[in-house]
PDB file of N, CA, C and O in Angstrom, chain B, residues numbered from 101:
ATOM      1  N   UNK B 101       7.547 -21.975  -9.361  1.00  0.00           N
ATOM      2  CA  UNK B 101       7.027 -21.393  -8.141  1.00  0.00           C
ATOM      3  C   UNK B 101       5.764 -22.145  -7.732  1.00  0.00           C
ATOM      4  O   UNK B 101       5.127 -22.727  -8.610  1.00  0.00           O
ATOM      5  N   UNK B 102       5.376 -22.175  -6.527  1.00  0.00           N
ATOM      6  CA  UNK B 102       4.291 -23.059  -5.844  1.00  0.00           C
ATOM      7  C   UNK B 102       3.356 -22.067  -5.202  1.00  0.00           C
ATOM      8  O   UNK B 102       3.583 -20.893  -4.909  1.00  0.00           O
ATOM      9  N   UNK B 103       2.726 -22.474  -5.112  1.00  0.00           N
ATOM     10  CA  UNK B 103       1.113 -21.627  -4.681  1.00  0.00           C
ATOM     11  C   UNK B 103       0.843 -22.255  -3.669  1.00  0.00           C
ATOM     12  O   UNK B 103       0.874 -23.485  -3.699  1.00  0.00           O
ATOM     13  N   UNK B 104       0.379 -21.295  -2.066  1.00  0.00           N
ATOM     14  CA  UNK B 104       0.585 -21.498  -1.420  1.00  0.00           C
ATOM     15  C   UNK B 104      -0.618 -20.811  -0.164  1.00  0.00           C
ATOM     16  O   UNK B 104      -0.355 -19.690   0.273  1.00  0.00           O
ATOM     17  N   UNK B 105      -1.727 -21.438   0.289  1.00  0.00           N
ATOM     18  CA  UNK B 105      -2.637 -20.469   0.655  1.00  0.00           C
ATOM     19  C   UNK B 105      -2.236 -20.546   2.146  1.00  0.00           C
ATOM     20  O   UNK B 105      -1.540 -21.403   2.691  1.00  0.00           O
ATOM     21  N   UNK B 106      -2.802 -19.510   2.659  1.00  0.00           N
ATOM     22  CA  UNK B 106      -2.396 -19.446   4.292  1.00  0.00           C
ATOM     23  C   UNK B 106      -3.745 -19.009   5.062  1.00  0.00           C
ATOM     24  O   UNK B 106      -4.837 -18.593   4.675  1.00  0.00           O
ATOM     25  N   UNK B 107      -3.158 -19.303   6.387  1.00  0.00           N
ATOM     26  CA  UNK B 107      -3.932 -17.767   7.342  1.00  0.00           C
ATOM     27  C   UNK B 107      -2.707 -17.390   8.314  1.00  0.00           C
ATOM     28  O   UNK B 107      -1.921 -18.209   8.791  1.00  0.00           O
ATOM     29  N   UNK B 108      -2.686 -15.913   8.530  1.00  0.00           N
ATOM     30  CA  UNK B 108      -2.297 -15.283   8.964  1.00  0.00           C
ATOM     31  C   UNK B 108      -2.380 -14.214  10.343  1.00  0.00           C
ATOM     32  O   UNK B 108      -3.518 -14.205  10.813  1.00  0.00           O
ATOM     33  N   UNK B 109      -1.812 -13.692  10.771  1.00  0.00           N
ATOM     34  CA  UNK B 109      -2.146 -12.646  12.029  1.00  0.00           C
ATOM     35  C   UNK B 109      -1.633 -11.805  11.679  1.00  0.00           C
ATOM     36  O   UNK B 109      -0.543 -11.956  11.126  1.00  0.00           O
ATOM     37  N   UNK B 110      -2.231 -10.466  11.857  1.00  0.00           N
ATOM     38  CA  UNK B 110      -1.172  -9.229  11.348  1.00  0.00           C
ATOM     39  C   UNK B 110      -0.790  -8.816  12.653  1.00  0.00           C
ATOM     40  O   UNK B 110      -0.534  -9.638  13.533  1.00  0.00           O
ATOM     41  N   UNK B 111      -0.727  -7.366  12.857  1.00  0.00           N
ATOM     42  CA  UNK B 111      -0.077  -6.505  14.173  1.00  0.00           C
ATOM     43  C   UNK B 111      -0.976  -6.362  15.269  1.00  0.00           C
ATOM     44  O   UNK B 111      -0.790  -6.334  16.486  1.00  0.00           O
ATOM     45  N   UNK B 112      -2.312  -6.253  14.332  1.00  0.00           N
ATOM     46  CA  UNK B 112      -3.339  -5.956  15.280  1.00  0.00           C
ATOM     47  C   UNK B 112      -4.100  -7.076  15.575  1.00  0.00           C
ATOM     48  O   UNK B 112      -5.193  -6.826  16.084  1.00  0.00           O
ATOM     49  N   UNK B 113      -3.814  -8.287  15.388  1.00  0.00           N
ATOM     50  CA  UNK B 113      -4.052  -9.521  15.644  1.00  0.00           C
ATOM     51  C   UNK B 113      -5.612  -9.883  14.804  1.00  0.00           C
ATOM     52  O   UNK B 113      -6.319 -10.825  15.165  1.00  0.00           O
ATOM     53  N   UNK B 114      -5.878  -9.216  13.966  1.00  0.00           N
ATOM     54  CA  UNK B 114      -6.991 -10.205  13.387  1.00  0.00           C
ATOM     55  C   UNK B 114      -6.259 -10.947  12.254  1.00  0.00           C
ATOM     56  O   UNK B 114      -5.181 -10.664  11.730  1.00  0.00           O
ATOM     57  N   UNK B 115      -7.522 -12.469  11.876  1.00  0.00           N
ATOM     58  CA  UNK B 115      -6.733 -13.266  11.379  1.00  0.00           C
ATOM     59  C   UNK B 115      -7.002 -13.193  10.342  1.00  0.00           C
ATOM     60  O   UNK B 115      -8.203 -13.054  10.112  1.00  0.00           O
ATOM     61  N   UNK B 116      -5.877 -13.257   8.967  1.00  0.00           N
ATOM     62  CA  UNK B 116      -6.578 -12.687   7.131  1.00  0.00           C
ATOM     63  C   UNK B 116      -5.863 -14.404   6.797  1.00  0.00           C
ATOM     64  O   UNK B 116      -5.238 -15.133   7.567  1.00  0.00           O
ATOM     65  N   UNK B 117      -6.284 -14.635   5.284  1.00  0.00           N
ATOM     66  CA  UNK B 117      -6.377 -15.706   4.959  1.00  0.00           C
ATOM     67  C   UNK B 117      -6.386 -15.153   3.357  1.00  0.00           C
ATOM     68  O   UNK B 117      -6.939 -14.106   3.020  1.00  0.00           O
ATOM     69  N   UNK B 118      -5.686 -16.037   2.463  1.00  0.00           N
ATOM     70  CA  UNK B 118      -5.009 -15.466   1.190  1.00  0.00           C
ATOM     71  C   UNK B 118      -4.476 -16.596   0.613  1.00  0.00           C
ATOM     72  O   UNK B 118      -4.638 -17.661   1.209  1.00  0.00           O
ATOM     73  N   UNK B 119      -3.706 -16.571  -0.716  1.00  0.00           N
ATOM     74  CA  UNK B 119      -2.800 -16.809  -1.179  1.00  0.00           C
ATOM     75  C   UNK B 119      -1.434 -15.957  -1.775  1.00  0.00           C
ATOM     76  O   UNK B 119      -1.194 -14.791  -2.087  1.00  0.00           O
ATOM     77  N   UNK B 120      -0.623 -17.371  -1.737  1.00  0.00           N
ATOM     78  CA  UNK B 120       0.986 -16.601  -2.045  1.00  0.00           C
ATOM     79  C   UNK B 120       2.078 -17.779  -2.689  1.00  0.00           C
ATOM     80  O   UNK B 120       2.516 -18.887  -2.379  1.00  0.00           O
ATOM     81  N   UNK B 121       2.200 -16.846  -3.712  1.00  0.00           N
ATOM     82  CA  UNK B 121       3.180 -17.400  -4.776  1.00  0.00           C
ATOM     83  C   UNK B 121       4.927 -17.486  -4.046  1.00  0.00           C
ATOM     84  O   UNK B 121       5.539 -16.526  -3.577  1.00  0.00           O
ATOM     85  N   UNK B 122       5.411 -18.885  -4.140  1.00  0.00           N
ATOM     86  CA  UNK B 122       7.093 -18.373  -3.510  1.00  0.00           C
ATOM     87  C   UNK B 122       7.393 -19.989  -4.187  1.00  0.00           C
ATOM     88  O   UNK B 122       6.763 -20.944  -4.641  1.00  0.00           O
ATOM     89  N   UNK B 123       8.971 -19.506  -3.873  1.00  0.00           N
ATOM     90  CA  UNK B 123       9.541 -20.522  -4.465  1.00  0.00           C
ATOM     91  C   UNK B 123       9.350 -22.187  -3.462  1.00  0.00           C
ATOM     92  O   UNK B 123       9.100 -23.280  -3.970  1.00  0.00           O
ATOM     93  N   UNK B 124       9.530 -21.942  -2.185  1.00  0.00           N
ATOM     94  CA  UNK B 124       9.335 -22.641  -1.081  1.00  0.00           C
ATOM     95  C   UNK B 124       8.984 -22.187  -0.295  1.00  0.00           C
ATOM     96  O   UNK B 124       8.867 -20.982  -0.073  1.00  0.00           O
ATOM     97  N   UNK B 125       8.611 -23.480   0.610  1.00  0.00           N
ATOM     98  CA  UNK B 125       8.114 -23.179   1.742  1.00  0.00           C
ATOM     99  C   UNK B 125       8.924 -22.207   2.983  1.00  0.00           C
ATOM    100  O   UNK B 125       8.291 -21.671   3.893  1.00  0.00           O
ATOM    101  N   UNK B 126      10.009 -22.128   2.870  1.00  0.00           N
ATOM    102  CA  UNK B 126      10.697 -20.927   3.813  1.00  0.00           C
ATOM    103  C   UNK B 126      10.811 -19.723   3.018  1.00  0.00           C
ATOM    104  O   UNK B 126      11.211 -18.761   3.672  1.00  0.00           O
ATOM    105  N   UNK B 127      10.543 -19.467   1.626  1.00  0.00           N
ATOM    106  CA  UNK B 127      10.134 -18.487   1.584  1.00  0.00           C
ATOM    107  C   UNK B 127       8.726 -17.232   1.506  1.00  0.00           C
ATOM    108  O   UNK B 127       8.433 -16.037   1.546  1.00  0.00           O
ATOM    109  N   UNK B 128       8.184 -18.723   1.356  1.00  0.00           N
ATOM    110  CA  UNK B 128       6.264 -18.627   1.708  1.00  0.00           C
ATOM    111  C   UNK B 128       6.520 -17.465   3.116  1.00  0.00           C
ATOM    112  O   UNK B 128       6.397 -16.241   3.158  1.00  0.00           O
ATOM    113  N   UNK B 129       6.861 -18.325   4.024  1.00  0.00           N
ATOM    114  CA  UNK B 129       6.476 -17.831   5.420  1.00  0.00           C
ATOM    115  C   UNK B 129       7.779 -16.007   5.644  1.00  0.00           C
ATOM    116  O   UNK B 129       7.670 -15.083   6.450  1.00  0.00           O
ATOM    117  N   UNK B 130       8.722 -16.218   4.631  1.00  0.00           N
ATOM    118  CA  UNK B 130       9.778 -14.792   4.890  1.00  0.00           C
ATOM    119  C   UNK B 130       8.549 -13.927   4.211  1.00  0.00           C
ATOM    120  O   UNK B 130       8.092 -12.922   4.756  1.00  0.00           O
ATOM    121  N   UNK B 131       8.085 -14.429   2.992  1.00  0.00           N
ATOM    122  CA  UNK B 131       7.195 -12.995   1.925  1.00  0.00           C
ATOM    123  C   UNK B 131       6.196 -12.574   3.213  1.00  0.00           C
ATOM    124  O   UNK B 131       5.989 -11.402   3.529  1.00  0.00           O
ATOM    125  N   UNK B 132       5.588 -13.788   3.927  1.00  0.00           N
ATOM    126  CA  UNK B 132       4.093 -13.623   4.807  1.00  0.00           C
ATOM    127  C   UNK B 132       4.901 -12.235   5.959  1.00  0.00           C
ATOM    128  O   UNK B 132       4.432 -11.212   6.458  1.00  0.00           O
ATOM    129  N   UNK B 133       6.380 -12.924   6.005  1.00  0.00           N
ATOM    130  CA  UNK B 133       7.015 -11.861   7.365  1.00  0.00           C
ATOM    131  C   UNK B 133       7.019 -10.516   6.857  1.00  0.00           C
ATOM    132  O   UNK B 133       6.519  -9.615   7.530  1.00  0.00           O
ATOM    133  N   UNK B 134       7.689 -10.229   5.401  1.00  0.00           N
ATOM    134  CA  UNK B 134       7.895  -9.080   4.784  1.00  0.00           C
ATOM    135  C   UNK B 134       6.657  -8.252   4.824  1.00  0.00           C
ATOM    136  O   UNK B 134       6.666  -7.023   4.750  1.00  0.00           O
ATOM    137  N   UNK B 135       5.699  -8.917   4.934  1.00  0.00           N
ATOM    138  CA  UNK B 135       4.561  -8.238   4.432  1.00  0.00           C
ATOM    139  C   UNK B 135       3.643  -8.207   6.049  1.00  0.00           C
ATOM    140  O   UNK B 135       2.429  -8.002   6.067  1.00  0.00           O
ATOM    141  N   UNK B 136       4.214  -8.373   6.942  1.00  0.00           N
ATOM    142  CA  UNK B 136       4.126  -7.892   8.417  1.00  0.00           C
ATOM    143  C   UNK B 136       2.866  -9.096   9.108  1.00  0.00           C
ATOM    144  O   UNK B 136       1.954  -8.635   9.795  1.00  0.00           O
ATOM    145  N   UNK B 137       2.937 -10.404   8.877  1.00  0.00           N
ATOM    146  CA  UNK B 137       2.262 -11.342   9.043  1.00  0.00           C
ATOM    147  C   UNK B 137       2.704 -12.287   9.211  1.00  0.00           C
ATOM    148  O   UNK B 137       3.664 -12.739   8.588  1.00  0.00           O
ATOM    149  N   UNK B 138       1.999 -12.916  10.262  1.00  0.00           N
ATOM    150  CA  UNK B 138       2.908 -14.174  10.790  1.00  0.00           C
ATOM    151  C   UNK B 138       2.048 -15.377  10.513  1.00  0.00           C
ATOM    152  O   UNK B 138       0.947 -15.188  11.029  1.00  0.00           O
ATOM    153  N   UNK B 139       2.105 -16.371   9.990  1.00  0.00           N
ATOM    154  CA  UNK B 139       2.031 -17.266   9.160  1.00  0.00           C
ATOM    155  C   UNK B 139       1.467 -18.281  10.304  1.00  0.00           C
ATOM    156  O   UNK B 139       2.358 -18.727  11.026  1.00  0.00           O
ATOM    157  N   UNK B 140      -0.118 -18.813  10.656  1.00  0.00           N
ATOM    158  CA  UNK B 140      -0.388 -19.980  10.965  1.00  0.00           C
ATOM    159  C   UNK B 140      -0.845 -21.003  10.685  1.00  0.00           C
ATOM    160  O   UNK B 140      -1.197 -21.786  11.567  1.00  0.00           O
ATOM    161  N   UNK B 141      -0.998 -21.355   9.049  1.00  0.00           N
ATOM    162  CA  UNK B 141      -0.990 -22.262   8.476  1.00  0.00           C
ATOM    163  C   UNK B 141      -0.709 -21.821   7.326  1.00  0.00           C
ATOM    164  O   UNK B 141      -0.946 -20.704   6.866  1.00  0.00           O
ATOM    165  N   UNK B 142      -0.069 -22.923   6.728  1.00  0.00           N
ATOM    166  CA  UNK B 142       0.285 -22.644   4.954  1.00  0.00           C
ATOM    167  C   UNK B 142       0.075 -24.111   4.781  1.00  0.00           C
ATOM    168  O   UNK B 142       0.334 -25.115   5.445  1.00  0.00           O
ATOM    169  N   UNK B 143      -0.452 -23.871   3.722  1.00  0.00           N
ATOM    170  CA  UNK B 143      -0.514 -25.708   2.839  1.00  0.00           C
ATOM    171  C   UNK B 143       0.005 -25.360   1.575  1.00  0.00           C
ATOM    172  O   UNK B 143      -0.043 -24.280   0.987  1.00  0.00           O
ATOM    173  N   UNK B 144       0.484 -26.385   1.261  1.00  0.00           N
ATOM    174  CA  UNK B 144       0.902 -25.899  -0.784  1.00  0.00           C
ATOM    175  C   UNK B 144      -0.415 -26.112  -1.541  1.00  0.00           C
ATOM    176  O   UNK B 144      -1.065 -26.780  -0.737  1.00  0.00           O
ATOM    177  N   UNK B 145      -0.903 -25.996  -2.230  1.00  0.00           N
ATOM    178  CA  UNK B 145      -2.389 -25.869  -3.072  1.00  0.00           C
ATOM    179  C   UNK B 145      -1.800 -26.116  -4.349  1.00  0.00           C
ATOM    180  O   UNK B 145      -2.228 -25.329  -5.192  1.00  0.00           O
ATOM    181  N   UNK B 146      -1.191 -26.716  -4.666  1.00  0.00           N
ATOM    182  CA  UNK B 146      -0.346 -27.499  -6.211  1.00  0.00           C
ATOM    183  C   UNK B 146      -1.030 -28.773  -5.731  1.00  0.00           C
ATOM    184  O   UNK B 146      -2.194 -28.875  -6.119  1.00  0.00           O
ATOM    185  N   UNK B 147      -0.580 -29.744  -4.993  1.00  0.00           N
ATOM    186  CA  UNK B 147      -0.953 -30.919  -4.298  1.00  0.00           C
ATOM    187  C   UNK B 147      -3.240 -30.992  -4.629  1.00  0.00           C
ATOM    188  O   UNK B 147      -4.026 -31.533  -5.406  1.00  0.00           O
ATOM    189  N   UNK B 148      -3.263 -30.475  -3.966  1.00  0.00           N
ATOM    190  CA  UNK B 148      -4.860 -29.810  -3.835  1.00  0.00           C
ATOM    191  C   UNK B 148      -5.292 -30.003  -5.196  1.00  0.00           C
ATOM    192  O   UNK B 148      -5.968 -30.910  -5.682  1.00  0.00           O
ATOM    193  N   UNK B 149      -4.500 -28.438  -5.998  1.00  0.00           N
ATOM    194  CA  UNK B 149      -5.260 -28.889  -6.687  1.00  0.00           C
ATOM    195  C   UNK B 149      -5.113 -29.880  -8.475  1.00  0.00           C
ATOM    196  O   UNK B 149      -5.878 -29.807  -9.436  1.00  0.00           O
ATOM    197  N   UNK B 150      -3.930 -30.652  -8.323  1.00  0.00           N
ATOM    198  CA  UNK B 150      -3.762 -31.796  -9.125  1.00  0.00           C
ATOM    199  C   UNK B 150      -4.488 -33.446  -9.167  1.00  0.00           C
ATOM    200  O   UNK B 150      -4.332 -34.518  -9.751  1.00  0.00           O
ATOM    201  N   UNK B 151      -5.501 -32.714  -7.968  1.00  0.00           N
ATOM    202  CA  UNK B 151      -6.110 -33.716  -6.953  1.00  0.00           C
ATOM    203  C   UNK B 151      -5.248 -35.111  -6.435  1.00  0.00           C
ATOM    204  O   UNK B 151      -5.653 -36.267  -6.312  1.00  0.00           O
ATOM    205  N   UNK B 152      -4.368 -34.727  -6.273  1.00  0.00           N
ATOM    206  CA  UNK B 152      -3.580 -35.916  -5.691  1.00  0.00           C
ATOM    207  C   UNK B 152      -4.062 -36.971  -4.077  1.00  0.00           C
ATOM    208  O   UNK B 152      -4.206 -36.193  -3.134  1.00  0.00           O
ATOM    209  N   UNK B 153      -4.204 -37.832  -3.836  1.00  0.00           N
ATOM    210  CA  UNK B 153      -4.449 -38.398  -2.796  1.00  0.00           C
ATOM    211  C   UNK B 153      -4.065 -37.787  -1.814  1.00  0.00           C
ATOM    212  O   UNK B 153      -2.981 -37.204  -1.851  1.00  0.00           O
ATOM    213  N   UNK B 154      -5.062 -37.763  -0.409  1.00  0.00           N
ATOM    214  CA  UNK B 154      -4.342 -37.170   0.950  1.00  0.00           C
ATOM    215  C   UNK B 154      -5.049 -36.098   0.651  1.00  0.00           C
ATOM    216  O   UNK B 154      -5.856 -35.840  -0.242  1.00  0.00           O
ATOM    217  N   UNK B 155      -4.410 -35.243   1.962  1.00  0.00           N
ATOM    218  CA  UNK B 155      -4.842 -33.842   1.823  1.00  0.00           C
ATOM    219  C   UNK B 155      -3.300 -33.437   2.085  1.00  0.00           C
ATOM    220  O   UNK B 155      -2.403 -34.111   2.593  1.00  0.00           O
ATOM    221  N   UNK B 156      -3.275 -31.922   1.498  1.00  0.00           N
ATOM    222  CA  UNK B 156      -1.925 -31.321   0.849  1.00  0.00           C
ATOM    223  C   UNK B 156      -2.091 -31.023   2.738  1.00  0.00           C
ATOM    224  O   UNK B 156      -2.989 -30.928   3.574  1.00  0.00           O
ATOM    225  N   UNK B 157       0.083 -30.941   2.634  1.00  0.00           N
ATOM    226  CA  UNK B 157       0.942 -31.182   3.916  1.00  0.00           C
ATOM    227  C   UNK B 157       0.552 -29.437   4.281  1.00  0.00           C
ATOM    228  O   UNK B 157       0.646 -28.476   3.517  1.00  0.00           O
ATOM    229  N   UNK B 158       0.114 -29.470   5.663  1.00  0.00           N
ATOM    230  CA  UNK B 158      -0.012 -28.250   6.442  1.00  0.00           C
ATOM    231  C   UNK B 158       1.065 -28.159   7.725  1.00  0.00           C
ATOM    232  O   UNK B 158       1.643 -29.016   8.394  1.00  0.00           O
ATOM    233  N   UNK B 159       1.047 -26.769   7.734  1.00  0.00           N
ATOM    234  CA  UNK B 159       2.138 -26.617   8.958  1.00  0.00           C
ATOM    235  C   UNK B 159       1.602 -25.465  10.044  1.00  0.00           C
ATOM    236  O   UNK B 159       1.752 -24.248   9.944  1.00  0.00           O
ATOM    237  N   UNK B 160       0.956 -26.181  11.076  1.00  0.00           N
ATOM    238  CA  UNK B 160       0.398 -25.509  11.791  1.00  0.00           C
ATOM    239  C   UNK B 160       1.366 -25.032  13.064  1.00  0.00           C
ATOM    240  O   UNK B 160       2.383 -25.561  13.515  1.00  0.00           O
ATOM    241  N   UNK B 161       0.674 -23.862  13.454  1.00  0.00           N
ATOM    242  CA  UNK B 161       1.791 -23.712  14.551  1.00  0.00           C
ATOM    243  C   UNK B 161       0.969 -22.344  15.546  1.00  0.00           C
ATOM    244  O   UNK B 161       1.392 -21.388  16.195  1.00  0.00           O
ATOM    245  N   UNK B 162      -0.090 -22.778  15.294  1.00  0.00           N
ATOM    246  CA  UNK B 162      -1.327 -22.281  16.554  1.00  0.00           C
ATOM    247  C   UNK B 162      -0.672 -22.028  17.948  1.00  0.00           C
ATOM    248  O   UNK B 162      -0.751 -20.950  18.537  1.00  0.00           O
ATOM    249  N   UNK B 163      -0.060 -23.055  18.384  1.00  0.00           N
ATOM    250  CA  UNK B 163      -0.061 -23.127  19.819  1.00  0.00           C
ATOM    251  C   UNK B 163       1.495 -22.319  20.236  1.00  0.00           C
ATOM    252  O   UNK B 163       1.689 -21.950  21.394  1.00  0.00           O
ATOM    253  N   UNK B 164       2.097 -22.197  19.605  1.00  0.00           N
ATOM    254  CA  UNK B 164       3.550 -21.431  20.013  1.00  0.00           C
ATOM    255  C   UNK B 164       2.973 -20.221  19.274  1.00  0.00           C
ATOM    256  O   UNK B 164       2.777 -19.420  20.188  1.00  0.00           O
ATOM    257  N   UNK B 165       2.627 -19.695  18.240  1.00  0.00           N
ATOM    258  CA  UNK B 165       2.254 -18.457  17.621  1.00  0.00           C
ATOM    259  C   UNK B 165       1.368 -17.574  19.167  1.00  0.00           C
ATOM    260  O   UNK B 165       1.849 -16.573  19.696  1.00  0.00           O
ATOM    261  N   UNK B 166      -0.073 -18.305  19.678  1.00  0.00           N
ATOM    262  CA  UNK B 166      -0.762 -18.166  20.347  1.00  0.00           C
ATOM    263  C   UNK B 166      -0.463 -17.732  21.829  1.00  0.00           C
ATOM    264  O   UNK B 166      -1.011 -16.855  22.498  1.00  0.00           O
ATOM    265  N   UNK B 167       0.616 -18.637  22.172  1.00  0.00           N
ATOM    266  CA  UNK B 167       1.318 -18.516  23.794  1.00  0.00           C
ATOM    267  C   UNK B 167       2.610 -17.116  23.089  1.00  0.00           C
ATOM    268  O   UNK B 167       2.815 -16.162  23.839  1.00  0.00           O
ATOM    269  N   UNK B 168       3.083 -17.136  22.204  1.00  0.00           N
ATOM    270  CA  UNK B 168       3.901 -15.847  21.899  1.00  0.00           C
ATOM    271  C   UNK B 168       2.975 -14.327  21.773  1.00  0.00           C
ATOM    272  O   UNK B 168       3.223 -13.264  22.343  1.00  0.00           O
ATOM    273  N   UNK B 169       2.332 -14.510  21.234  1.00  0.00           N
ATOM    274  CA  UNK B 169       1.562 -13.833  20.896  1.00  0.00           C
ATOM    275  C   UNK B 169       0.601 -13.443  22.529  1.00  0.00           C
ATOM    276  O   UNK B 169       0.698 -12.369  23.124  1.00  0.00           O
ATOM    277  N   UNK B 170       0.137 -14.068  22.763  1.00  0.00           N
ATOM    278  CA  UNK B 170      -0.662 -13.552  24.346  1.00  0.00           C
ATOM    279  C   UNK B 170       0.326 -13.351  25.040  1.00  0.00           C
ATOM    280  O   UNK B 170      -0.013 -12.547  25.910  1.00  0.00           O
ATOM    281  N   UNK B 171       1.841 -13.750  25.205  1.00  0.00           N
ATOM    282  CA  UNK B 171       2.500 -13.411  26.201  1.00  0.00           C
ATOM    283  C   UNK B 171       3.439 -11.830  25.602  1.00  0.00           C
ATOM    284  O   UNK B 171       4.067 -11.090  26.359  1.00  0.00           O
ATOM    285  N   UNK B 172       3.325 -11.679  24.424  1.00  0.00           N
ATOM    286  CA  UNK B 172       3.401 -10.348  24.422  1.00  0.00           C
ATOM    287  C   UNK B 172       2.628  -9.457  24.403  1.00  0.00           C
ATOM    288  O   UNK B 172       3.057  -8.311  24.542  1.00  0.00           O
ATOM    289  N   UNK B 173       1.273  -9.692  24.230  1.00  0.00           N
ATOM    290  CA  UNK B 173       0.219  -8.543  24.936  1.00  0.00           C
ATOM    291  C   UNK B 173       0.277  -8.343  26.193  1.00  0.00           C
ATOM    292  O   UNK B 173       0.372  -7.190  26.614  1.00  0.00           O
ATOM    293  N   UNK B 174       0.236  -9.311  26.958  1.00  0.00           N
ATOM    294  CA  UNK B 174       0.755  -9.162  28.535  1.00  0.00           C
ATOM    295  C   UNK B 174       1.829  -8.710  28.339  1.00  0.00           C
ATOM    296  O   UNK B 174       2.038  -9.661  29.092  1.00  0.00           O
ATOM    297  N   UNK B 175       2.807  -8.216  28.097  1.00  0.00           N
ATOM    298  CA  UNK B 175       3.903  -7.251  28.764  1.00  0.00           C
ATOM    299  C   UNK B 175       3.412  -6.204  28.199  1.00  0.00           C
ATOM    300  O   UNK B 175       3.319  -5.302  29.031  1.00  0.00           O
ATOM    301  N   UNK B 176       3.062  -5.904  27.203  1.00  0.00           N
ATOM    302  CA  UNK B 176       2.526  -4.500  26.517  1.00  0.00           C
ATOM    303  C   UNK B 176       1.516  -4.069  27.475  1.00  0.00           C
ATOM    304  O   UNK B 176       1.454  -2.848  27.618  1.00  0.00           O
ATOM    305  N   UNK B 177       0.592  -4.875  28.268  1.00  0.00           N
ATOM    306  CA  UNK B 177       0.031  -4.245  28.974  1.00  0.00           C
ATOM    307  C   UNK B 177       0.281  -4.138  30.718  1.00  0.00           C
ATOM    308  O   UNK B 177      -0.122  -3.399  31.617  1.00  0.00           O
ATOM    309  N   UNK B 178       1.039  -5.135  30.625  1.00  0.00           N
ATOM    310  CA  UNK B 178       2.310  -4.778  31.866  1.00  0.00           C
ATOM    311  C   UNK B 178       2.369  -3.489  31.911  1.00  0.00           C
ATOM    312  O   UNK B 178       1.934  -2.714  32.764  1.00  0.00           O
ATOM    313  N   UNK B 179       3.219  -3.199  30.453  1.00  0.00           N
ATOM    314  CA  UNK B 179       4.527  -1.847  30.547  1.00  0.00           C
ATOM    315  C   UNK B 179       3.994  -0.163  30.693  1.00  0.00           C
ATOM    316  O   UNK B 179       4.481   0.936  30.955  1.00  0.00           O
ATOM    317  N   UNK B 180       2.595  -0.801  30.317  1.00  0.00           N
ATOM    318  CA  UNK B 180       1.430   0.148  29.769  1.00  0.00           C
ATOM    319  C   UNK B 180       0.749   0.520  31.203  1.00  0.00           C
ATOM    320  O   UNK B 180       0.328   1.663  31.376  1.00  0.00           O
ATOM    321  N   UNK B 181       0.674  -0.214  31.967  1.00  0.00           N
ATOM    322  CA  UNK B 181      -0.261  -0.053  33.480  1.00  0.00           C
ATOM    323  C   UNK B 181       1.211   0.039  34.259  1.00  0.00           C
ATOM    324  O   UNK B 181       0.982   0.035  35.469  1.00  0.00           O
ATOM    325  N   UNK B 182       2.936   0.138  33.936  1.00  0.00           N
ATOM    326  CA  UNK B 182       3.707   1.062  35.153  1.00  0.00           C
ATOM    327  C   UNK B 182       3.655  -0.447  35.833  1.00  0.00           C
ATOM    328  O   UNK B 182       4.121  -0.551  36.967  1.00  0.00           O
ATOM    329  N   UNK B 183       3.304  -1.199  35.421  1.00  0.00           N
ATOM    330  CA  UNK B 183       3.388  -2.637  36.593  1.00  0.00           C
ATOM    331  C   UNK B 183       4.814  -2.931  36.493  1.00  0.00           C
ATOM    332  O   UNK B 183       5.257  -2.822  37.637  1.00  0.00           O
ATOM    333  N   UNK B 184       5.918  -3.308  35.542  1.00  0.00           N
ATOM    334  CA  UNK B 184       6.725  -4.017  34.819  1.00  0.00           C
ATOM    335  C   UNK B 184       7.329  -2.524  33.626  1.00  0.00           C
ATOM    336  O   UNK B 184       6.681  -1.910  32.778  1.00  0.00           O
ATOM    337  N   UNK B 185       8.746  -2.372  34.045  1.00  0.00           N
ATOM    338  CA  UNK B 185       9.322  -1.468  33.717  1.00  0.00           C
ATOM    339  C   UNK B 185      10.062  -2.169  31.996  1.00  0.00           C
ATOM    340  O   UNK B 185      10.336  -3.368  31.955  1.00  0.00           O
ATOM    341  N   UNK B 186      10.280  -1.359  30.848  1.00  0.00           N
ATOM    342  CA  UNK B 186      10.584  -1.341  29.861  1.00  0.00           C
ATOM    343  C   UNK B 186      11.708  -2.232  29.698  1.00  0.00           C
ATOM    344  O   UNK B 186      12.621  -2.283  30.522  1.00  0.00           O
ATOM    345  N   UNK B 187      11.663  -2.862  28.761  1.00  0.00           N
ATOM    346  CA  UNK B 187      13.297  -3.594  29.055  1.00  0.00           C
ATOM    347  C   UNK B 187      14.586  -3.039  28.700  1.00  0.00           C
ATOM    348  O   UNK B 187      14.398  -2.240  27.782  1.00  0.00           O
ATOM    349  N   UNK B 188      15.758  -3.099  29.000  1.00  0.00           N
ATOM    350  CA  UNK B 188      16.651  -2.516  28.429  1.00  0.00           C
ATOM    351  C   UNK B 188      17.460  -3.368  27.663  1.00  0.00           C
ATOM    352  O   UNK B 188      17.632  -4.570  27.862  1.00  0.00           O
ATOM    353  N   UNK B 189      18.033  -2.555  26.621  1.00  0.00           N
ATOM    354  CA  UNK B 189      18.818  -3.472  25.849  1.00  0.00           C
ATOM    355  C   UNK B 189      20.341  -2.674  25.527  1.00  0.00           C
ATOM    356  O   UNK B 189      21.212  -3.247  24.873  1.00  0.00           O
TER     357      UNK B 189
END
């Protein structure tokens, strides 16, 4: 298993920052989901700290997290101010 530090967003949008044990990297980011957090950076910290050359591989994803994320507060507060009716499914 690989060790794996992050930062995160929860529901209420502040940002927490941690570590997390998983086998890989897609399951790094499912445990971060399970646990109601959406994952905007993870680096592996094995790399780090074996001191290997470079700096350990990050996977950022700020800018689609960020535009998802603000564009669903705007409908929440759309749906919330009667502007923009509920969606149906």
């Amino acid at each position: 298993m690989a060790s794996y530090a992050y930062t995160a967003i929860d529901a209420t949008g502040t940002e927490l920052t941690g570590e997390i044990t998983a086998p890989d990297l897609p399951a790094a980011f499912d445990e971060l989901r399970l646990r109601g957090l959406v994952a905007t950076a993870l680096a592996t910290m094995d790399s780090a700290a074996k001191g290997e050359s470079g700096a350990p591989v990050v996977w950022k994803v700020y800018a689609v997290l960020t535009l998802a994320v603000g564009l669903f507060l705007l409908a929440v507060l759309l749906m919330a101010a009667g502007v923009v009716d509920t969606p149906h499914t």
